[in-house]
C-alpha positions as CSV (number, residue, x, y, z in Angstrom):
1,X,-1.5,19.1,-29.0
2,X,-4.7,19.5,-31.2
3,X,-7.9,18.7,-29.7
4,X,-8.4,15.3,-31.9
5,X,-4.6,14.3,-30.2
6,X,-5.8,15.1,-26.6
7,X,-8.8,13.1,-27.4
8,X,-7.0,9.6,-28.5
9,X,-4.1,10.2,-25.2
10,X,-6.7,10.7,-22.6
11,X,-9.6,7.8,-24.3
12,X,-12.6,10.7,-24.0
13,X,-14.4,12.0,-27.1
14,X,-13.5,15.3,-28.9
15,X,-17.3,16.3,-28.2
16,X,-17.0,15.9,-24.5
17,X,-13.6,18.2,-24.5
18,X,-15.6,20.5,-26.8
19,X,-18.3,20.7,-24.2
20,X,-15.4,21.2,-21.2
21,X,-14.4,24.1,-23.5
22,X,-17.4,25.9,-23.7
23,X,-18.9,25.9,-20.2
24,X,-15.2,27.6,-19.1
25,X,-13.6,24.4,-17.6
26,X,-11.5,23.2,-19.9
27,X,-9.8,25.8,-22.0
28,X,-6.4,25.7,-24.5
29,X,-3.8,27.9,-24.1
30,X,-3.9,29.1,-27.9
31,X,-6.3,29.4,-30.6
32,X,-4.5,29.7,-34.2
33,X,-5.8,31.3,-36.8
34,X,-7.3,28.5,-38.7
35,X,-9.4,28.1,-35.6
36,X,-7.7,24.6,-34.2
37,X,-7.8,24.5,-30.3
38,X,-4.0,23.7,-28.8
39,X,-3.5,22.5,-25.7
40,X,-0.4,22.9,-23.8
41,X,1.4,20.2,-21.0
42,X,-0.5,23.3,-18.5
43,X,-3.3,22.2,-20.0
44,X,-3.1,18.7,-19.8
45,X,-2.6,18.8,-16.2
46,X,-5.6,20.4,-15.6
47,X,-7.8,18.3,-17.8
48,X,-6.1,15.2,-15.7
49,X,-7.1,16.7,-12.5
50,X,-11.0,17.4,-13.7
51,X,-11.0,13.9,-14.3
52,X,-9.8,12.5,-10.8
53,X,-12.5,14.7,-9.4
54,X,-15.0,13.1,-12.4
55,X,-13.9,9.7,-10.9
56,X,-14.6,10.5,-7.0
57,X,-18.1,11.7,-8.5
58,X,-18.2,15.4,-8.4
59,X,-20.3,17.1,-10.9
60,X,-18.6,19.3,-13.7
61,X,-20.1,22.6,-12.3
62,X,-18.6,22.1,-8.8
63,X,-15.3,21.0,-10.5
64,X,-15.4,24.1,-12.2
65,X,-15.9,26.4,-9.1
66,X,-13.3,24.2,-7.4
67,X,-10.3,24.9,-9.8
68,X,-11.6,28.4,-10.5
69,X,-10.7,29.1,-6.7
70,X,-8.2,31.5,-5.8
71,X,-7.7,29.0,-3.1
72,X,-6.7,25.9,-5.0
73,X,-3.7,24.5,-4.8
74,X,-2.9,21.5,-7.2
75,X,-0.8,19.8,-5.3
76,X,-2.9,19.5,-2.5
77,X,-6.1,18.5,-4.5
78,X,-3.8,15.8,-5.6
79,X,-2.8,14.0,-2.3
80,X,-6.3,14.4,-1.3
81,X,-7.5,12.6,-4.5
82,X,-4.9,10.0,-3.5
83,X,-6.4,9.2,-0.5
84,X,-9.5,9.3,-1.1
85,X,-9.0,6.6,-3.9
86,X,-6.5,4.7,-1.9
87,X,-9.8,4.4,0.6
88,X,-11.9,3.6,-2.7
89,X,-9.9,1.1,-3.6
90,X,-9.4,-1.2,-0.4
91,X,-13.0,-1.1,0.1
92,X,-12.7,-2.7,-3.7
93,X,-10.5,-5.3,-2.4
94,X,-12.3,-6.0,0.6
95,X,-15.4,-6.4,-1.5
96,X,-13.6,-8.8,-4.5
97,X,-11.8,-11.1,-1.6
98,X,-15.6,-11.4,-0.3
99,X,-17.0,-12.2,-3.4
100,X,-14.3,-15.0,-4.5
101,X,-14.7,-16.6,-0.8
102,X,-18.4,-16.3,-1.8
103,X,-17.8,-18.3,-5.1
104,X,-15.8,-21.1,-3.6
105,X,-18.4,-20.9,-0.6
106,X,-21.2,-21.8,-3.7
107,X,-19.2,-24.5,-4.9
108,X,-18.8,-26.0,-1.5
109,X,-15.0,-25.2,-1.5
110,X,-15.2,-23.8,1.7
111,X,-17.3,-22.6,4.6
112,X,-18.2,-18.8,5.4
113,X,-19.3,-17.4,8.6
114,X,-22.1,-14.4,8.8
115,X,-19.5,-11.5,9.2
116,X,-17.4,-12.9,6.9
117,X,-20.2,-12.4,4.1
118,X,-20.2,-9.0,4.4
119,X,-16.9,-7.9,4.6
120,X,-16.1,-4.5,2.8
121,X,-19.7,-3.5,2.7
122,X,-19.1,-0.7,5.2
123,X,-19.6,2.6,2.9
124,X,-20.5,4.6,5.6
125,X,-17.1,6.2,6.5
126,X,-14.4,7.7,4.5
127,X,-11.5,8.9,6.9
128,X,-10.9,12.0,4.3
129,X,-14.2,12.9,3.8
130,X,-14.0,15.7,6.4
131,X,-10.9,16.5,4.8
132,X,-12.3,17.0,1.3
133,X,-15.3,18.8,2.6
134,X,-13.2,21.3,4.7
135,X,-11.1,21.9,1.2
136,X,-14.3,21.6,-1.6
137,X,-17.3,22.5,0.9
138,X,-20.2,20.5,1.8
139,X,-22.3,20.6,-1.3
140,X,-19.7,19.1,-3.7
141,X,-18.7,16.5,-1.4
142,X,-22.9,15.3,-0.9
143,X,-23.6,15.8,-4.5
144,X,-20.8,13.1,-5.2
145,X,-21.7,11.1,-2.2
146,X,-25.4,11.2,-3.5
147,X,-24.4,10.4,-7.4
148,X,-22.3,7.3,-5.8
149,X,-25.2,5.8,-4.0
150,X,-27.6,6.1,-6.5
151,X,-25.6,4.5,-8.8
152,X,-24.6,1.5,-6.4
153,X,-28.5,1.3,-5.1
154,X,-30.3,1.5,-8.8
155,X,-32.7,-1.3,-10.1
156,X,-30.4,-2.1,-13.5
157,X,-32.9,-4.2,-14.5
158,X,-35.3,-1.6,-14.5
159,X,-32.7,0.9,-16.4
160,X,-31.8,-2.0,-18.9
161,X,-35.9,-2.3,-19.9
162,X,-36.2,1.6,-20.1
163,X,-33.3,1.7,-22.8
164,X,-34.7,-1.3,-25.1
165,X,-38.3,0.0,-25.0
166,X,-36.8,3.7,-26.2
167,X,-34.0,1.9,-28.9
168,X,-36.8,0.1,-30.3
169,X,-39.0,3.5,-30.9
170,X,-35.8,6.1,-31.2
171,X,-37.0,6.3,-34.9
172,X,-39.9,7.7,-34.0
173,X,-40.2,11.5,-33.5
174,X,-38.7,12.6,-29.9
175,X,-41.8,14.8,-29.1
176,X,-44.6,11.9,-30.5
177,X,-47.1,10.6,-28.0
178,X,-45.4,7.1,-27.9
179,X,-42.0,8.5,-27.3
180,X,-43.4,10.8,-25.1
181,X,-45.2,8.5,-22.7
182,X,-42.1,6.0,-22.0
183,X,-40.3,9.4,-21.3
184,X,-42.6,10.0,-19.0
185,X,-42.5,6.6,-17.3
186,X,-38.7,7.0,-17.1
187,X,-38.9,10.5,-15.3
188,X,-41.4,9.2,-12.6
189,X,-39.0,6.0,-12.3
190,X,-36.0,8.4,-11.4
191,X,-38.2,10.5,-8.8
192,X,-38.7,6.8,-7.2
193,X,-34.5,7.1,-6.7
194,X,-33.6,10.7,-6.5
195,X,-35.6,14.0,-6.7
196,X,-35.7,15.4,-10.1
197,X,-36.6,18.6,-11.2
198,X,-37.8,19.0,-15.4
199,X,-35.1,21.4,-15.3
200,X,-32.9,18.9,-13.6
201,X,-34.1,15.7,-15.7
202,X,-33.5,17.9,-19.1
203,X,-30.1,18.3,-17.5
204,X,-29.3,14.6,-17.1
205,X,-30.5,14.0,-20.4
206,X,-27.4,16.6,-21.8
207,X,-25.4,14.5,-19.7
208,X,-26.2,11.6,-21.9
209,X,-24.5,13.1,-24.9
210,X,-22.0,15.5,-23.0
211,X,-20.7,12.6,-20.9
212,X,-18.6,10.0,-23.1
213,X,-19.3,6.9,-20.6
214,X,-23.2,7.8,-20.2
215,X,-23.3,8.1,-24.3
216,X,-21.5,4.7,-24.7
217,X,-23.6,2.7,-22.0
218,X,-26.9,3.5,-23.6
219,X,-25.8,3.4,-27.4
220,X,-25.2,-0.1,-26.6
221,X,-29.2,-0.3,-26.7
222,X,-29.1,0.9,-30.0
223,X,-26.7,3.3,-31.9
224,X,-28.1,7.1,-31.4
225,X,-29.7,6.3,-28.3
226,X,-28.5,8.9,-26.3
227,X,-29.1,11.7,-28.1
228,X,-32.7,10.2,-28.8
229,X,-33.1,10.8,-25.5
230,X,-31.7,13.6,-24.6
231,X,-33.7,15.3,-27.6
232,X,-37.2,13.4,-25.8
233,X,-36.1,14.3,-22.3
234,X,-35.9,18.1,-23.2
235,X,-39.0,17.7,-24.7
236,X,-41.0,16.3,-21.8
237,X,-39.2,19.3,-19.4
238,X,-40.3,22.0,-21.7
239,X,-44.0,20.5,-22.0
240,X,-44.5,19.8,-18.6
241,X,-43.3,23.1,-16.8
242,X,-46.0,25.1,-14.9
């Protein structure tokens, strides 16, 4: 299959398999003359194993070092993955029966006790997290842990403000004192969450365009957003180091 044909089975962008290609995770088994990129069913197996791990949150770098292991075994990677979803997802429907009890309980339907509000809030245990840690090591297993948190614990609100504010200026120059300065308020807003390097925070701004689902959220803002920002975000890292 051509790249384009990969792109419309799987639902991801040609530019985000472009960018799998060229940091070594992601590579087709032949390159023809006329320079097209064909992937084989090999191929496809792999790119549908980078993204379970994108799903359970790992980062694309530790994905990388995972699969490029001389210890990996496919196989197991995928009954691990299955567990750890299955786990995912009846927290998920612990959480949605709570949630429609919690509807009927607003309409008077029916009567909830204490406990019974908080049912499937419990994220503090995964049975196969030792599992997966044992198997992928400690850092990729935090560094997905951490990315999950943040993004269940985040002020949208706050996020949704930040994106209108830069929309309504993105035709403005990225490195302009106006841009600049809401830049600025959104990298001191993300240390309030997280710690962020410049190096780090010019990073997550790549991720904007490199990562399909980060590129669609914020181009709902206003088309060209993300790459706006990722532009300004580099900017503000490269003026700022010491």
């Amino acid at each position: 299959m051509k790249v384009k044909e990969v792109a419309e089975l799987v639902g991801i962008s040609v530019r985000t398999l472009h960018h799998y290609n060229e940091i070594g995770l992601f590579i087709p088994d032949e390159n023809t003359d006329a320079g097209y990129r064909i992937y084989s069913d090999e191929n496809l197996e792999t790119l549908q194993q980078i993204l379970f791990f994108r799903e359970l949150g790992f980062p694309l770098k530790k994905i990388k070092e995972i699969i490029d292991s001389p210890s990996f075994n496919q196989q197991e990677a995928l009954e691990m993955q299955h567990k750890m979803l299955l786990e995912q997802k009846k927290r998920l429907d612990q959480m949605i029966g709570t949630i429609e009890k919690t509807i009927q309980h607003a309409k008077g339907e029916i009567q909830m006790t204490n406990q019974e509000k908080f049912e499937g809030f419990d994220f503090s245990h995964n049975p196969y997290e030792q599992e997966a840690r044992e198997k992928w090591g400690d850092q990729a297993v935090d560094e997905a842990n951490e990315k999950a948190k943040n993004m269940t614990a985040f002020d949208q609100e706050k996020f949704n403000e930040v994106f209108r504010n830069l929309a309504a200026i993105r035709h403005l120059s990225p490195d302009s004192k106006e841009v600049q300065e809401k830049i600025r308020e959104w990298y001191h807003f993300l240390n309030k969450m997280g710690n962020y390097s410049l190096e780090a925070f010019k990073g997550l701004g790549q991720m904007y365009v490199d990562d399909e689902r980060f590129t669609q959220n914020i181009d709902q803002f206003g088309e060209g957003l993300a790459q706006f920002m990722c532009t300004a975000m580099g900017v503000y890292a490269e003026k700022n180091q010491k």
